[in-house]
C-alpha positions, 0 to 999 in steps of 0.5 A: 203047089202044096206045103207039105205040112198043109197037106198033112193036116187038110187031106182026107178032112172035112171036104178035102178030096184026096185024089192021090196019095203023096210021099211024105218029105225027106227028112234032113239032119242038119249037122252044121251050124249056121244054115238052114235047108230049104226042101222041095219035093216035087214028083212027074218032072219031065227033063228036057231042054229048057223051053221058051218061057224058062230060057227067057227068065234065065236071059232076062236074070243074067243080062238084070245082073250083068247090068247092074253088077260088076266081078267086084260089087257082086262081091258086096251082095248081102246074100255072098256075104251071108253065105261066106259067113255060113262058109267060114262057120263050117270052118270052109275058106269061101276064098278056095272053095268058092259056093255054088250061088258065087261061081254063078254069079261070077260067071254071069257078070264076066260075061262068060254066061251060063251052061243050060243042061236042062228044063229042070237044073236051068230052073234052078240056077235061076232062083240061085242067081236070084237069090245068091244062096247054093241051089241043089237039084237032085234025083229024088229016086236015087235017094235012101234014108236016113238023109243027113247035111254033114261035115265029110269023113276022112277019106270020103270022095264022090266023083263030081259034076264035071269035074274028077274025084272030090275029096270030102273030108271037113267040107259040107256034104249032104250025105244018103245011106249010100255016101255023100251026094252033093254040097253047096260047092259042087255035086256028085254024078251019082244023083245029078239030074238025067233024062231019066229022073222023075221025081225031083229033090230041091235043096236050098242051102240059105244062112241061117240070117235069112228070113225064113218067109224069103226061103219060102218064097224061094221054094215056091217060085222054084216049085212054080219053075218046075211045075211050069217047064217041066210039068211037075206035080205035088210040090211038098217044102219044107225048112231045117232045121 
């Protein structure tokens, strides 16, 4: 993996080769308080379901978490009560719109288990479960600048994943040239991971409390995921703001 920062700085110097050019980062305007996106860019995924290794981790998470909390001490992790507080700070009731990383965690210690869609989304929804902080996985070819995380317009919608059309307005959306595409809620069809994406974009959606090394490390281990189930090259990340 490479830090995208790093690699601005060391490719073409003094003994650094430079086998391929690199895309730089997307860069995200943060309109809202509170939070800070981590970003990963990783390009070559192949999608697929998700192998041995991976479907394991994702067993070994779940049945740690079932284990160890129920539908009410889940509640009480620092990360939930981080993001409900990042929530309340966008004006969002948690309460009704629950976050992405909760609706996981809820799930997993229901019993009701996890859906696997793919190598690249299970991987994902790993480091979302490890963390408790809303993971967006999305198709980075689909994406057009400028890039902005933004409270929705009046009258915005998107059709979401698995669900009918989602009205936008007043919730946080992270938001292309073309519209609003995902949220730490729930994301659109538009940009969702299929067969055919190749080059991928991560978000993480951390409390702006977190420890930026902890939003690193969560970067890293996702790009080392998709890297390692899904054969992905030149991980870049970086945080915003």
């Amino acid at each position: 993996m490479v830090i995208g920062r790093i690699l601005e700085r060391e490719c073409g110097s003094a003994g650094v080769a430079c086998e391929s050019p690199v895309e730089p980062l997307l860069s995200i305007r943060v309109e809202l308080p509170d939070v800070v996106l981590g970003v990963l860019e990783i390009d070559g995924a192949s999608v697929a379901p998700a192998g041995e290794a991976l479907s394991e981790e994702l067993v070994r998470v779940c049945d740690r978490i079932s284990k160890q909390y129920s539908a009410e001490t889940v509640m009480e992790l620092e990360s939930i009560r981080a993001v409900r507080s990042m929530f309340r700070a966008w004006g969002i009731d948690p309460a009704r719109y629950r976050p992405s990383s909760e609706a996981l965690l809820r799930r997993v210690v229901q019993g009701k288990g996890l859906y696997r869609v793919s190598n690249v989304v299970d991987a994902g929804n790993v480091g979302s479960l490890e963390t408790g902080w809303p993971y967006g996985i999305y198709n980075r070819a689909l994406l057009a600048a400028p890039v902005a995380f933004r409270a929705g317009n009046p009258g915005e919608t998107y059709e979401g994943i698995g669900k009918q059309t989602w009205h936008l307005a007043g919730r946080p959306v992270l938001a292309d040239a073309s519209g609003a595409f995902g949220s730490p809620i729930s994301d659109s069809t538009r940009t969702m991971i299929t067969e055919s994406a190749r080059d991928v974009l991560g978000v993480i959606y951390a409390p702006a409390s977190a420890a930026r090394a902890a939003i690193e490390t969560a970067l890293a281990a996702l790009a080392a995921r998709l890297e390692g189930s899904a054969g992905g090259r030149n991980a870049r990340i970086s945080l915003t703001p």
